[in-house]
VEXDREN-2710 file (C-alpha; in Angstrom, 1 decimal):
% VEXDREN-2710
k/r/px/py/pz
1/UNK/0.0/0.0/0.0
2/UNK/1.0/3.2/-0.9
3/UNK/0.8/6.5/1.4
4/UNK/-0.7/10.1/-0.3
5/UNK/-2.7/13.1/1.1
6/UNK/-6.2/12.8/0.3
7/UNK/-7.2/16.0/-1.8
8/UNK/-10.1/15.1/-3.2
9/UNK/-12.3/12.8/-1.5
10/UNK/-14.1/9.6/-2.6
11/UNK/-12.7/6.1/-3.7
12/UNK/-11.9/4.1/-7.4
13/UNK/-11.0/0.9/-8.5
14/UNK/-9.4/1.1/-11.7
15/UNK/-6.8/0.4/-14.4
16/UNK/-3.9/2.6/-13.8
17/UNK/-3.4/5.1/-16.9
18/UNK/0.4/5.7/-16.8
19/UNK/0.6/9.0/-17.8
20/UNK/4.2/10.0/-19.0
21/UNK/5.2/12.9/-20.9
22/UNK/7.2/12.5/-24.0
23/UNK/10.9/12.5/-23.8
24/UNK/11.8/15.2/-25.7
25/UNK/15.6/14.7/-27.7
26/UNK/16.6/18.0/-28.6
27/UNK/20.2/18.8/-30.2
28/UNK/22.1/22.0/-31.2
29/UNK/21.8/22.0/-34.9
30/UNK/23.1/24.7/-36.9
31/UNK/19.8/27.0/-38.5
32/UNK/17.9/26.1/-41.4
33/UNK/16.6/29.4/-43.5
34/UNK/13.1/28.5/-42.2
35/UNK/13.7/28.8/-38.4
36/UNK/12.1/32.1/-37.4
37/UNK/9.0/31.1/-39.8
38/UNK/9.1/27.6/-37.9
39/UNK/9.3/29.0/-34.8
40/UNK/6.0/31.4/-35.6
41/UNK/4.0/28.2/-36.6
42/UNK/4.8/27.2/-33.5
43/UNK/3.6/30.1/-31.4
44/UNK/0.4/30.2/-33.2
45/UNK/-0.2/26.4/-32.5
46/UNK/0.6/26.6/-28.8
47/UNK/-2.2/29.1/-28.6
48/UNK/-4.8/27.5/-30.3
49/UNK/-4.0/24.6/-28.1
50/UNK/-4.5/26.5/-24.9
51/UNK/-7.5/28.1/-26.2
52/UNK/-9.2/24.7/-26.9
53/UNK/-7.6/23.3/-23.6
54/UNK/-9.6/26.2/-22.1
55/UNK/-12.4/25.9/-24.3
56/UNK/-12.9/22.0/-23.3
57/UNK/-11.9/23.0/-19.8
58/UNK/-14.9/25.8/-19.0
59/UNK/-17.7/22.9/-19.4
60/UNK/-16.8/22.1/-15.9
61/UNK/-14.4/24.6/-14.0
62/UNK/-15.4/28.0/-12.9
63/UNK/-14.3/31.3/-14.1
64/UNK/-12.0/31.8/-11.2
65/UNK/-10.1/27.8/-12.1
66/UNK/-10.1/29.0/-15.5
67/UNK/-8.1/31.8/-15.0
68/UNK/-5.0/29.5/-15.2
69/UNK/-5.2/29.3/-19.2
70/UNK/-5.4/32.7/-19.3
71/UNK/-1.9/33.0/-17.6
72/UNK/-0.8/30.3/-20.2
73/UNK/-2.1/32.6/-22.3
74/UNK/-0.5/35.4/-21.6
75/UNK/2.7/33.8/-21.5
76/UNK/2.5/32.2/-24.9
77/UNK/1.7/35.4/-26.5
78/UNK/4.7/37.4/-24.6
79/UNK/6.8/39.0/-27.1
80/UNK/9.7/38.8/-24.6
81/UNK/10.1/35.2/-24.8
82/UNK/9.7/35.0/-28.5
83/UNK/12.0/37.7/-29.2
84/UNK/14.8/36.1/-26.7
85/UNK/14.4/32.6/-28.7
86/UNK/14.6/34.8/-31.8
87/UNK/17.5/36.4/-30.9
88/UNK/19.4/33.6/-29.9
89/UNK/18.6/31.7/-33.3
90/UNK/20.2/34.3/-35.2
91/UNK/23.0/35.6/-32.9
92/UNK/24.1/31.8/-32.3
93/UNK/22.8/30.4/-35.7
94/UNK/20.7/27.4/-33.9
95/UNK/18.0/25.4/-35.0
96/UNK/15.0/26.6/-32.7
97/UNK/14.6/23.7/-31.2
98/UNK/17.6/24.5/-28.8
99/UNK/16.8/28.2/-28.6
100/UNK/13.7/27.4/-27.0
101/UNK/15.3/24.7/-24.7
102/UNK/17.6/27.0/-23.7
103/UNK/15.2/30.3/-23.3
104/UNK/12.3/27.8/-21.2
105/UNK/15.7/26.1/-19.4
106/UNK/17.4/29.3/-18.5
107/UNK/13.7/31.0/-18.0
108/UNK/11.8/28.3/-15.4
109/UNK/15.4/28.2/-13.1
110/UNK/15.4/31.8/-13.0
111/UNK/11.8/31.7/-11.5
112/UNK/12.3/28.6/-9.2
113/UNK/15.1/29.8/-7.7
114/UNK/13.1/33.2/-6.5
115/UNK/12.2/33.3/-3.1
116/UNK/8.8/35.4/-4.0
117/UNK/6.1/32.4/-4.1
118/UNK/3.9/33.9/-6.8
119/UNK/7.1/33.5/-8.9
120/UNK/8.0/30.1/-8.1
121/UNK/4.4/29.2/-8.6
122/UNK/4.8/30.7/-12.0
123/UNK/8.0/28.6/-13.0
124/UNK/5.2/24.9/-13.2
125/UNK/3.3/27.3/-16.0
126/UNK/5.9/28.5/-18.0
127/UNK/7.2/24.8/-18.1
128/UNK/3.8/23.7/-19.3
129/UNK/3.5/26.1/-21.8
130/UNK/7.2/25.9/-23.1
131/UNK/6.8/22.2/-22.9
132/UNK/4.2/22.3/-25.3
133/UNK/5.7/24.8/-27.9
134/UNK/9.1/22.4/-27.8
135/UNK/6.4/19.5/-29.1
136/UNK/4.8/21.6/-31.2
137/UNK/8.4/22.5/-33.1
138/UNK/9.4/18.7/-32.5
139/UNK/5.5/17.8/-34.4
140/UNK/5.7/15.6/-30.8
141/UNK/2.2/14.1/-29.8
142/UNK/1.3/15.2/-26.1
143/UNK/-0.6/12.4/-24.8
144/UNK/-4.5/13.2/-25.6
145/UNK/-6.3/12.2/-22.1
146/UNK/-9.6/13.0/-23.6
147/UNK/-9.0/10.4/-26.0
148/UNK/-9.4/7.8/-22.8
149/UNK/-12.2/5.3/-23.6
150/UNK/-12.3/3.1/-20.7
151/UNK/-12.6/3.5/-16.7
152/UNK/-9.2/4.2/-15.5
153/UNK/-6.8/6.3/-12.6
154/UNK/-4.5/8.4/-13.6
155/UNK/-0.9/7.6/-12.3
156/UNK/1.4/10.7/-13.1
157/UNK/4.0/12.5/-11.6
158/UNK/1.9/15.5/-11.5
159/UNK/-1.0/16.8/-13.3
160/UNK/-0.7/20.3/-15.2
161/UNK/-3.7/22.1/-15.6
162/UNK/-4.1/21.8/-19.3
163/UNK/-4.3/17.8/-18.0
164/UNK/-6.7/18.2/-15.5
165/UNK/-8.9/20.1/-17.8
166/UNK/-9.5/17.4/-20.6
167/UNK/-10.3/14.5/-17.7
168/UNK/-13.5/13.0/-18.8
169/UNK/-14.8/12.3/-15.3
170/UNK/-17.4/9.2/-17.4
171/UNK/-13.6/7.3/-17.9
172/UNK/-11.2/9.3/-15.2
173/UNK/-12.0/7.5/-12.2
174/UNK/-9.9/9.5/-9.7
175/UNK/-5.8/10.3/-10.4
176/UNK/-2.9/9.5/-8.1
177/UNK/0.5/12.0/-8.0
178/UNK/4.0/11.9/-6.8
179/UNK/4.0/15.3/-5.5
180/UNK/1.4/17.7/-4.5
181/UNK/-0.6/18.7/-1.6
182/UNK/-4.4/20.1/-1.1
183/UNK/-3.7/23.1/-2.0
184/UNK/-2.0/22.5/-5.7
185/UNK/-3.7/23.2/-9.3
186/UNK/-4.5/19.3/-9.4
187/UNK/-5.7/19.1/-6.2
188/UNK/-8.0/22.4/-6.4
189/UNK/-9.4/21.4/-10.2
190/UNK/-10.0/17.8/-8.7
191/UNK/-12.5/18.8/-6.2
192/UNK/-14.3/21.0/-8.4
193/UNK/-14.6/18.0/-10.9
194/UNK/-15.4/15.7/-7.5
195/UNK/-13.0/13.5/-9.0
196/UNK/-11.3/11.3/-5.8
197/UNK/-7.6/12.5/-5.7
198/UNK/-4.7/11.5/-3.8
199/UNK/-1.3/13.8/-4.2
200/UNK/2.2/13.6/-3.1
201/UNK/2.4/9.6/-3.1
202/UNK/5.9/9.4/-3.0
203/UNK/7.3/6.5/-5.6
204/UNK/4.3/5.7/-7.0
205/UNK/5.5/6.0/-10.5
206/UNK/8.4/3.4/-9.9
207/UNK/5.7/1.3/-8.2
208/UNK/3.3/0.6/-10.9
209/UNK/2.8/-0.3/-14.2
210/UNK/0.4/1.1/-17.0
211/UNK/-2.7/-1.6/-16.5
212/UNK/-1.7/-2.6/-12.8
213/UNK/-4.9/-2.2/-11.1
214/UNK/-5.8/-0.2/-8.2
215/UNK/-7.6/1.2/-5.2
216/UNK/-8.0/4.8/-4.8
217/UNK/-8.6/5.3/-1.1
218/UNK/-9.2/9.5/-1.5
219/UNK/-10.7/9.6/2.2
220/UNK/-7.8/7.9/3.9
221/UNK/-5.4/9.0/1.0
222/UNK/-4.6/5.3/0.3
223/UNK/-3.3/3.5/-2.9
224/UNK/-3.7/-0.1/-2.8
225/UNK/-1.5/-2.0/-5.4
226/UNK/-3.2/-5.1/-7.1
227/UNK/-5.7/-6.2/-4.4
228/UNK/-6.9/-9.1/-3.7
229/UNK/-10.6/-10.1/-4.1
230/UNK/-11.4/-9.0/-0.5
231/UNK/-10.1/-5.8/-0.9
232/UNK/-12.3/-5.2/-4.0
233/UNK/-15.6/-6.0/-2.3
234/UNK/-14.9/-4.5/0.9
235/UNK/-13.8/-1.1/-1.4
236/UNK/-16.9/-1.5/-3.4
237/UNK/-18.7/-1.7/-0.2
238/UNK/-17.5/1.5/1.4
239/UNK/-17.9/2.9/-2.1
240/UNK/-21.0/2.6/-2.4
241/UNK/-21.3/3.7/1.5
242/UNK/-19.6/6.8/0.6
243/UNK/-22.3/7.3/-2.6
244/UNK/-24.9/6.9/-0.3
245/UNK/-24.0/8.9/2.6
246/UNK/-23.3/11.9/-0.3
247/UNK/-27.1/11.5/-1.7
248/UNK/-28.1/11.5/1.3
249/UNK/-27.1/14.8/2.2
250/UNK/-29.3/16.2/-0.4
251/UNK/-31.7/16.3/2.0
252/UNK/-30.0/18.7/3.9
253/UNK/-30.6/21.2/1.5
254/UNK/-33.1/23.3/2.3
255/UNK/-32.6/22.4/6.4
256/UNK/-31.1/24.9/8.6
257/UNK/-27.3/24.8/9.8
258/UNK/-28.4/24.6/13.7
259/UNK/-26.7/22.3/16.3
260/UNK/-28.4/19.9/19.4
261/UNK/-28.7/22.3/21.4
262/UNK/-30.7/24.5/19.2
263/UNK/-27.5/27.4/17.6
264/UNK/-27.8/28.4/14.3
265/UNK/-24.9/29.2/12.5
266/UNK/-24.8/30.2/8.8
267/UNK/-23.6/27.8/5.7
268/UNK/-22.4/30.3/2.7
269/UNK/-20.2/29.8/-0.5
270/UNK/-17.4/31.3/-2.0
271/UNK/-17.8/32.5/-5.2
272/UNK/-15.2/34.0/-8.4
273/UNK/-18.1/34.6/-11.3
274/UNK/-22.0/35.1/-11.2
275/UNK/-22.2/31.8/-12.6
276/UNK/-20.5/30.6/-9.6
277/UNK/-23.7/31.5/-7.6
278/UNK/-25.9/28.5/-8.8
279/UNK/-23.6/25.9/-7.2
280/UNK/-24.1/28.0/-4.3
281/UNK/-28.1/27.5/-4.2
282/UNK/-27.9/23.7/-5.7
283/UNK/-26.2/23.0/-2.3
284/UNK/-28.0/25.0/-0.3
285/UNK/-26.2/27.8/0.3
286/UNK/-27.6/30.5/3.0
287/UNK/-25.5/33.4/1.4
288/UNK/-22.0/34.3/-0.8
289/UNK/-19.7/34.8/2.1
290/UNK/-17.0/36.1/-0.4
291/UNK/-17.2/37.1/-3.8
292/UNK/-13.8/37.2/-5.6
293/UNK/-14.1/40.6/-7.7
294/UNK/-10.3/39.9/-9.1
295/UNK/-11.5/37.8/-11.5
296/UNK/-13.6/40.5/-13.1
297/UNK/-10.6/42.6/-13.5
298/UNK/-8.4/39.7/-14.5
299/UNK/-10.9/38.9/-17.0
300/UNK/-11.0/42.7/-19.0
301/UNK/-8.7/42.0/-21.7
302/UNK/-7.4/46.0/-22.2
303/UNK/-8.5/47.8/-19.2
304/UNK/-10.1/47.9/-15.9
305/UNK/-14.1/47.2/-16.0
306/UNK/-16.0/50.2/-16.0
307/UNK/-18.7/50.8/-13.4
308/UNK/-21.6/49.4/-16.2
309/UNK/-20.2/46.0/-16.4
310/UNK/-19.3/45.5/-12.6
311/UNK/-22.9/46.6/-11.7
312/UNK/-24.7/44.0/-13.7
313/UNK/-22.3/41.7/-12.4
314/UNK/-22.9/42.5/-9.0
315/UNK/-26.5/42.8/-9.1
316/UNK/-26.6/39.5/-11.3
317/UNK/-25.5/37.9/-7.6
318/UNK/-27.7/39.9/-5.8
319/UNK/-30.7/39.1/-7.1
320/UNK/-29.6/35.8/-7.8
321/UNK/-29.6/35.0/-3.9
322/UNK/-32.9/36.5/-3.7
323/UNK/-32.4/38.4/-0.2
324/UNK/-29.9/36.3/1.4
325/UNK/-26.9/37.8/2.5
326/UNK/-23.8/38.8/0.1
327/UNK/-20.3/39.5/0.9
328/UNK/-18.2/40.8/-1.4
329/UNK/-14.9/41.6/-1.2
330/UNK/-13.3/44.6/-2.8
331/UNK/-10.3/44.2/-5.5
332/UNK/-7.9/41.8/-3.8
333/UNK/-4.9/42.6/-7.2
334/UNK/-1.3/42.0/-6.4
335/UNK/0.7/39.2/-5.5
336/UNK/0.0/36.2/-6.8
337/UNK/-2.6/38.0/-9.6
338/UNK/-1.5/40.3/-12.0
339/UNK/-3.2/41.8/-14.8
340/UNK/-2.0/41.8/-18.2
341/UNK/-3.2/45.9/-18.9
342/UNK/-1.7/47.3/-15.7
343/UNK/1.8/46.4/-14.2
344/UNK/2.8/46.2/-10.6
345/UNK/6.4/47.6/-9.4
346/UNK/8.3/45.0/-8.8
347/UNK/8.9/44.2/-5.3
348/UNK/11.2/41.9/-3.5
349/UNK/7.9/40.4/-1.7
350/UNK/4.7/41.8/-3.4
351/UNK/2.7/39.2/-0.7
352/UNK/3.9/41.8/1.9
353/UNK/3.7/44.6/-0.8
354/UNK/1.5/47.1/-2.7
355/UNK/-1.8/45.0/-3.4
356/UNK/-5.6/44.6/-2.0
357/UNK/-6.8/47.9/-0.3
358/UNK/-3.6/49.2/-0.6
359/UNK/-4.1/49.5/-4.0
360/UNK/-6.7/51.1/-4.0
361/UNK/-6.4/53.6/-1.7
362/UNK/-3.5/54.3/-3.6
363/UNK/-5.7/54.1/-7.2
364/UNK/-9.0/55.9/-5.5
365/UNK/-9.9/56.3/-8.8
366/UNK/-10.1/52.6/-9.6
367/UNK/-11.3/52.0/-5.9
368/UNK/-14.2/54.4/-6.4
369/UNK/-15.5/53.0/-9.7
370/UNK/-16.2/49.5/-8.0
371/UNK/-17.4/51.0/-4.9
372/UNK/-20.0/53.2/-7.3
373/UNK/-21.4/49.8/-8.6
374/UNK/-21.3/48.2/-5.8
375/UNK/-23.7/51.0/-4.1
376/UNK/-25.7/51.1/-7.0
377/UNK/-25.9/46.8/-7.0
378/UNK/-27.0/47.4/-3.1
379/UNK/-31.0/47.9/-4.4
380/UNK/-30.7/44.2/-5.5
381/UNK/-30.3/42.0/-2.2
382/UNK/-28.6/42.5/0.9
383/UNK/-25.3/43.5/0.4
384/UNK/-21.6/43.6/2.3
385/UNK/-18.7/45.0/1.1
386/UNK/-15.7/43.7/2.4
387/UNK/-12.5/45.3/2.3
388/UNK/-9.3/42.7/2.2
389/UNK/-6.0/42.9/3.7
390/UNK/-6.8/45.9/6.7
391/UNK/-3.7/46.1/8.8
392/UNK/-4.6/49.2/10.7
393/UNK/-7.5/50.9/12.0
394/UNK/-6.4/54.4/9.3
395/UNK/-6.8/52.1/7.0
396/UNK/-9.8/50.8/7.6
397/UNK/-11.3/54.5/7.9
398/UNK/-9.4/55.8/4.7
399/UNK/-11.2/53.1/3.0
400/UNK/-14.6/53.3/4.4
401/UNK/-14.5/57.3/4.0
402/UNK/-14.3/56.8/0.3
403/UNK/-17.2/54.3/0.5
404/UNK/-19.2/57.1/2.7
405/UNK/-18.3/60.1/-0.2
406/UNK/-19.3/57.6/-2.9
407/UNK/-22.8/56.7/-1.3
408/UNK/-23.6/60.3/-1.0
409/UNK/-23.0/61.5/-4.4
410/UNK/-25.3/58.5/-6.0
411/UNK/-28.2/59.7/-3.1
412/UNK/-28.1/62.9/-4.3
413/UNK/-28.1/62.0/-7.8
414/UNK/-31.6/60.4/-7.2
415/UNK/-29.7/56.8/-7.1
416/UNK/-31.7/54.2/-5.5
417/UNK/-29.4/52.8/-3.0
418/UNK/-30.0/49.3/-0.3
419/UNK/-31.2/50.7/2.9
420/UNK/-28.5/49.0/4.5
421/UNK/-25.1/48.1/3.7
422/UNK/-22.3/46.4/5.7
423/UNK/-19.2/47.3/5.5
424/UNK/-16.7/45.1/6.8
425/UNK/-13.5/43.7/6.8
426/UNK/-10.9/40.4/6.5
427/UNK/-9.4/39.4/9.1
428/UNK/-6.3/38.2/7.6
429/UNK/-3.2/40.2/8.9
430/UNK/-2.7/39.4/12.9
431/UNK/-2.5/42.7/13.7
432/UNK/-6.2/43.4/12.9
433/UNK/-7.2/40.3/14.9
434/UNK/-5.2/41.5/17.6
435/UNK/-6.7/44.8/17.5
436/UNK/-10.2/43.1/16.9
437/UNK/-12.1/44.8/19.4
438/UNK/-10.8/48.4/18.7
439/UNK/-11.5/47.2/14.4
440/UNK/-15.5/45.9/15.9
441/UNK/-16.2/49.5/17.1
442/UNK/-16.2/51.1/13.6
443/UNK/-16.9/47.9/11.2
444/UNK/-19.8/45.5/10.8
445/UNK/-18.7/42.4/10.4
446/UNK/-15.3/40.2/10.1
447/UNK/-14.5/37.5/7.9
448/UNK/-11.1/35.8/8.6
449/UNK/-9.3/34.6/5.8
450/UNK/-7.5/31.7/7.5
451/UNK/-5.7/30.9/4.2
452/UNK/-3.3/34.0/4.7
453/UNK/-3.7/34.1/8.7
454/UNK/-1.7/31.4/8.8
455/UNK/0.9/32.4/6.4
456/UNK/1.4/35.4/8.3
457/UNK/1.2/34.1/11.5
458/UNK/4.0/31.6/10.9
459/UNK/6.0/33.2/8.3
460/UNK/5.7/30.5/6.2
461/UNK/5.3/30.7/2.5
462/UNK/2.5/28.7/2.1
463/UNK/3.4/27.5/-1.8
464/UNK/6.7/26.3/-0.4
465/UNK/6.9/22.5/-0.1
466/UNK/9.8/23.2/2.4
467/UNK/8.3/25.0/5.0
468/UNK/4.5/23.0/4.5
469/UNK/4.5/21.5/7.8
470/UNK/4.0/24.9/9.4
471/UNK/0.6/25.5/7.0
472/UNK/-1.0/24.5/10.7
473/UNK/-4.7/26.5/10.6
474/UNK/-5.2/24.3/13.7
475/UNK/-2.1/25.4/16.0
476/UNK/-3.5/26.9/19.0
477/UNK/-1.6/30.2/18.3
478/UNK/-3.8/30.2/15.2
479/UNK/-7.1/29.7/17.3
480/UNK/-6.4/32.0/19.0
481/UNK/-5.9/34.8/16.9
482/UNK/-9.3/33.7/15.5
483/UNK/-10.5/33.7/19.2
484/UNK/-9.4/37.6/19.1
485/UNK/-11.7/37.8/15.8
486/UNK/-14.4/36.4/17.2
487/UNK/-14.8/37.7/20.5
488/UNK/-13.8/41.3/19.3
489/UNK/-17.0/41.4/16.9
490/UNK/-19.8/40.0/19.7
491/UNK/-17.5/42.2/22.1
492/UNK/-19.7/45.2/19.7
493/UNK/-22.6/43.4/18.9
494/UNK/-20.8/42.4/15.4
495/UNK/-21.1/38.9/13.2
496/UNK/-18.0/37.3/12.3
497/UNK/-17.3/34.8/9.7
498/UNK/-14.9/33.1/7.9
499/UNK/-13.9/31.9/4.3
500/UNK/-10.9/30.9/4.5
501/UNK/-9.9/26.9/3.8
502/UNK/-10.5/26.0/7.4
503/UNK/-14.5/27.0/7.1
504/UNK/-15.1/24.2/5.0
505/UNK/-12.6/21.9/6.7
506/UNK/-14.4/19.1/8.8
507/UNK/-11.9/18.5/11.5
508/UNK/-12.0/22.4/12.6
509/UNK/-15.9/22.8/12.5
510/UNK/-16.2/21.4/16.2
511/UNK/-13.7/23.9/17.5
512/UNK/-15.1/26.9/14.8
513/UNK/-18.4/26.5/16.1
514/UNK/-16.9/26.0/20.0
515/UNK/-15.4/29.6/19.3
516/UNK/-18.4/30.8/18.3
517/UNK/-17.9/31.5/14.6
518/UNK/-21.7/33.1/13.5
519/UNK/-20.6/32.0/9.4
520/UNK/-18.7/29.4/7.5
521/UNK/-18.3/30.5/3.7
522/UNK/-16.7/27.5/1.8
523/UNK/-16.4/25.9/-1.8
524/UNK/-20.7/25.2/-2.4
525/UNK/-19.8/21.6/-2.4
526/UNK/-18.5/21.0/1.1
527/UNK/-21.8/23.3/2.2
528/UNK/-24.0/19.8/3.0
529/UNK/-21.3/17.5/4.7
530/UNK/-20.4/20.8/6.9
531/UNK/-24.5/21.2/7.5
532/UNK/-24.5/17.6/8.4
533/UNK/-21.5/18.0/11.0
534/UNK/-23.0/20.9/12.6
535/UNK/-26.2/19.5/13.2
536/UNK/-24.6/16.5/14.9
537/UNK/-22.9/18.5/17.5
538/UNK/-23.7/20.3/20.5
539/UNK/-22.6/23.9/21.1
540/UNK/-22.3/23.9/24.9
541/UNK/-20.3/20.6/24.1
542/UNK/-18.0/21.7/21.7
543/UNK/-17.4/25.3/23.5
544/UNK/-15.4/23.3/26.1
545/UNK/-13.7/21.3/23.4
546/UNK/-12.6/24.6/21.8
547/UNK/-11.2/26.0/25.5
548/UNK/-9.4/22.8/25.6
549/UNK/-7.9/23.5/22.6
550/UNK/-7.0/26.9/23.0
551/UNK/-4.7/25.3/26.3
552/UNK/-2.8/22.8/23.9
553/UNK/0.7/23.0/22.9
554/UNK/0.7/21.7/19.6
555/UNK/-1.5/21.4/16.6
556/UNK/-1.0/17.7/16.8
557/UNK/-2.1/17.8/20.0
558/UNK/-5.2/19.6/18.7
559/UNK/-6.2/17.0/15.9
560/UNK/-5.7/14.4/18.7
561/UNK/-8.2/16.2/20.8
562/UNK/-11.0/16.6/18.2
563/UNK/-10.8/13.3/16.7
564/UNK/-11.3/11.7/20.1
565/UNK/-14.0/14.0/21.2
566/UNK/-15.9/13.0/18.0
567/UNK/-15.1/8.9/18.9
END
């Protein structure tokens, strides 16, 4: 048996698929006349791949998971590259075959050996993408997974996204990696697609053969190699359990979240698109607790959306949810998103740099545009405006001042406005949740966003396999900062939520719910096991678990706790 993380649950039995790259033999020739023209064939063909990639890949990923072709995208169709491969052809007289080796070579260790994250993350797409243009100059097949005709797993050392997007989930079973963990492309695009998913299974490509069958455990993160006849029936068995048990929580779906002992909490999704919004409702959603608006902006091809086109989006939502509660979060830019119209300064850190509200108190005049159709959107539903990455309370006020000035101009332009709007903001830099109860005077409502809270809290990259083991959400320094959060907002009367990884993750909701989080905003398809999970514990019950917690030492010590609790 082979050990993995489980990143997407649910379990297989299948033929592997050994997916393996082609092995690409690539010499220094000396240039042909045709090598620039050979190289522009090239170029255009690697497009029109990635645009059909994308094409196939939008029948079943979301705007915001589709965004990765568009960073292929942006990369095929960068003169910079094409002019260095250029250059090189006719300044060393090479075939371009070994320009572009040596351009993608020189180009991917240059990123992987930055310590900025966004960059290193970068370095896996510019090797997809340069991989591809290298077969497309070779006239190399890349293996064709939608061409799979029978029920298989995937075996592969990793899965690009151009892979994961042609999986045929009536033939892909579930998929298996050598490296990975939950929070990779693979992993990510798996869960979308609810295919069962187990990543960073060290060895497993030296392991097994193409046609060795297998076991895909995804809820233990398991791989059982050639089983015997027991195995399978007792796998089909729990297979067929775990079906069951997911039908069965369509019946959930119009129930309330609400423990034993009779506290309701609130169940919301996370959301990039206006699409996004029906997975939302389908799994019983009770609100959008954060609405991505990057993607709107990442999506304009030549500038930033104008107020028009962000207020039908907006109100699209809005009415969409038909009065139940929407927060959305103001442009969150920089770092790990760019945008191809506008470019950032470059910045030893741009994590820690200019990005999110600091943008746009910078860029008012951006920042005021999407506050404008956000007010506007507010006569649609019940709106919250979030504002991300608040460190101090000058912030905060800079921010909401703008917001104020914005709201009165549309009133006395004979607007019709919401007759209440939050404003609120994310928790995710410790020093607003240490000053939590100064930030719950003047805001109304938190939503931590655990996914950076932890980074920040542990100054630990979280994108960096190295340091992964400190990605701990559940160490009791974390809780407590969330502790801060949440006591600081019903310190002021205030509701706190959170939308970060953690709200959707089962083995914190008994010690979420013990701290006495009011919302839990998640991917829409973790919304019913998360209902189910609340509605089998007790609030009084899991308070003392959390206070236990909170007196650990270790998160191990933490995960120990809980999954004994639950016994």
């Amino acid at each position: 048996m082979l050990k993995g993380i489980a990143a997407s649950q649910g379990i297989a039995l299948a033929k592997v698929y050994k997916l393996q790259q082609p092995v690409l033999n690539i010499e220094r020739k000396e240039a042909s006349s045709d090598e620039l023209e050979k190289l522009e064939n090239a170029f255009i063909k690697t497009i029109k791949d990635i645009e059909t990639v994308k094409e196939r890949a939008a029948v079943n990923l979301s705007e915001e998971e589709l965004a990765i072709f568009d960073a292929h995208l942006m990369m095929a169709n960068d003169p910079e590259i094409k002019d260095q491969i250029a250059f090189m052809i006719k300044d060393e007289n090479v075939n371009a075959e070994y320009a572009t080796k040596t351009v993608a070579n020189n180009t991917i260790a240059m990123f992987e050996s930055m310590e900025d994250a966004y960059f290193k993350e970068r370095a896996a797409d510019i090797k997809d993408v340069m991989f591809r243009l290298q077969c497309n100059l070779l006239g190399v097949q890349i293996p064709d997974l939608t061409a799979i005709d029978e029920e298989v797993i995937i075996v592969a050392e990793d899965l690009t996204p151009s892979d994961t997007a042609q999986l045929n989930k009536k033939y892909t079973l579930g998929f298996a990696t050598a490296i990975g963990g939950r929070t990779s492309h693979s992993a990510i695009m798996a869960r979308s697609l609810e295919i069962p998913a187990v990543v960073g299974c060290k060895n497993i490509l030296e392991t097994l053969n193409h046609g060795d069958f297998i076991i895909l455990d995804a809820i233990n993160g398991d791989v059982i190699v050639n089983p015997s006849e027991d195995d399978k029936k007792l796998y089909l068995k729990k297979q067929e359990e775990f079906k069951n048990e997911k039908e069965a929580l369509k019946i959930l779906i119009n129930e309330k979240s609400i423990t034993l002992d009779g506290h309701e909490v609130e169940l919301a999704g996370n959301i990039g698109t206006p699409k996004d919004v029906n997975g939302v409702i389908e799994n019983g959603g009770e609100g959008v607790g954060l609405y991505r608006t990057e993607f709107l902006y990442m999506d304009s091809e030549n500038d930033f959306p104008d107020e028009e086109a962000q207020f039908e989006a907006y109100k699209k939502v809005l009415e969409a949810m038909n009065g139940k509660k929407v927060v959305i979060r103001t442009l969150d830019i920089g770092g790990d998103k760019k945008l191809n119209y506008f470019e950032f300064p470059e910045e030893m850190n741009p994590f820690l740099g200019y990005r999110a509200v600091r943008f746009c108190l910078d860029r008012d005049d951006i920042f005021r545009t999407q506050l404008r159709a956000l007010i506007r959107a507010s006569a649609y539903g019940k709106l919250c405006i979030m504002f991300p990455m608040i460190a101090t309370l000058q912030e905060f006020r800079n921010a909401k001042a703008i917001f104020e000035e914005e709201k009165a101009k549309l009133v006395s332009e004979g607007v019709k406005i919401g007759e209440k709007i939050e404003v609120g903001i994310m928790v995710e830099i410790p020093a607003a949740a240490i000053l939590a109860d100064r930030f719950a005077k003047e805001a109304d409502f938190f939503s931590i966003g655990t996914n950076d809270l932890v980074q920040y809290s542990m100054a630990a990259d979280r994108m960096s396999e190295k340091v992964s083991y400190l990605y701990q959400p559940l160490n009791p320094s974390l809780l407590r900062l969330i502790k801060l959060a949440i006591d600081g907002a019903h310190k002021e009367g205030k509701w706190c939520g959170m939308c970060g990884e953690m709200a959707g993750d089962p083995l914190a909701a008994p010690i979420l719910l013990g701290l006495g989080l009011d919302e839990f905003s998640m991917s829409a398809t973790s919304i019913l096991n998360s209902r189910k999970i609340i509605r089998s514990l007790s609030k009084a019950d899991m308070e003392k678990l959390a206070l236990e917690a909170l007196n650990k030492d270790t998160e191990e010590e933490v995960v120990e706790l809980i999954k004994n609790s639950l016994k």
